[in-house]
C-alpha positions as a printed Julia matrix, in Angstrom:
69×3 Matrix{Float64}:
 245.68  178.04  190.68
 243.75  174.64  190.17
 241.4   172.81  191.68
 244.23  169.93  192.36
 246.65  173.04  193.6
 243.81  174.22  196.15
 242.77  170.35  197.35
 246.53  170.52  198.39
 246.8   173.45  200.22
 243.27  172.61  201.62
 244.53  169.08  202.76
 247.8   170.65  204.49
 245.27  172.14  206.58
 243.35  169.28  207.79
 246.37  167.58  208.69
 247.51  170.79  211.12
 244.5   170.78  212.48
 243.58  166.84  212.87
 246.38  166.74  215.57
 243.82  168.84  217.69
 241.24  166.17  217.33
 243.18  163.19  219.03
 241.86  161.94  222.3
 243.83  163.92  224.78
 244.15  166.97  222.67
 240.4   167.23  222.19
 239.29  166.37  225.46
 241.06  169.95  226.99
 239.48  172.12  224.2
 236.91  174.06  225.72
 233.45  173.42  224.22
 233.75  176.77  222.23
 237.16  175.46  220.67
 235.39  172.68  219.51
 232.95  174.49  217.89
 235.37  176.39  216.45
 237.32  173.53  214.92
 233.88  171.5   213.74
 233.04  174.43  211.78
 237.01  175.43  210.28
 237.06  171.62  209.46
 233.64  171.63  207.68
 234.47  174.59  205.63
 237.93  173.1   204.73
 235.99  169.87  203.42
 233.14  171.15  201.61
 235.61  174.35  200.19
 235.73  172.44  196.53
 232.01  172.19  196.89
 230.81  175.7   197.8
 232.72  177.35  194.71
 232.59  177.52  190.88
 236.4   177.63  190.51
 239.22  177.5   192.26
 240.53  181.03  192.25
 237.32  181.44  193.92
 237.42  179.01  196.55
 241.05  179.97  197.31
 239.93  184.08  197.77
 237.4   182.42  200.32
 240.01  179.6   202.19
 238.57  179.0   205.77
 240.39  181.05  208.4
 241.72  178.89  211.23
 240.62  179.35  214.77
 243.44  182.21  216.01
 244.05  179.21  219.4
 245.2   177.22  217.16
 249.35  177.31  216.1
């Protein structure tokens, strides 16, 4: 795996879980849900960041919140 492999599979996931963020979508998430998804989508954008290699960042890939589908 690459680094351009992992931004891919790491960008499918912000799109599943932006649809969660949209006005009426967010607004019924419970405060901890929020949480929860500020902190799944900061790990999913800073992933390339916090690792020397990709292999690496992939054996570490954010879990999602288990509410979401």
């Amino acid at each position: 795996m690459d680094w351009d492999e992992l931004r891919g599979l790491r960008d499918t996931a912000l799109l599943n879980m932006d649809k969660y963020q949209l006005t009426l979508a967010y607004a019924e998430l419970t405060q901890t849900q929020k949480n929860e998804l500020a902190t799944y989508r900061t790990a999913l954008l800073t992933l390339p960041q916090d690792h020397d290699t990709a292999a690496e960042a992939l054996a570490n890939f954010p879990t999602k919140p288990s509410w979401m589908a």
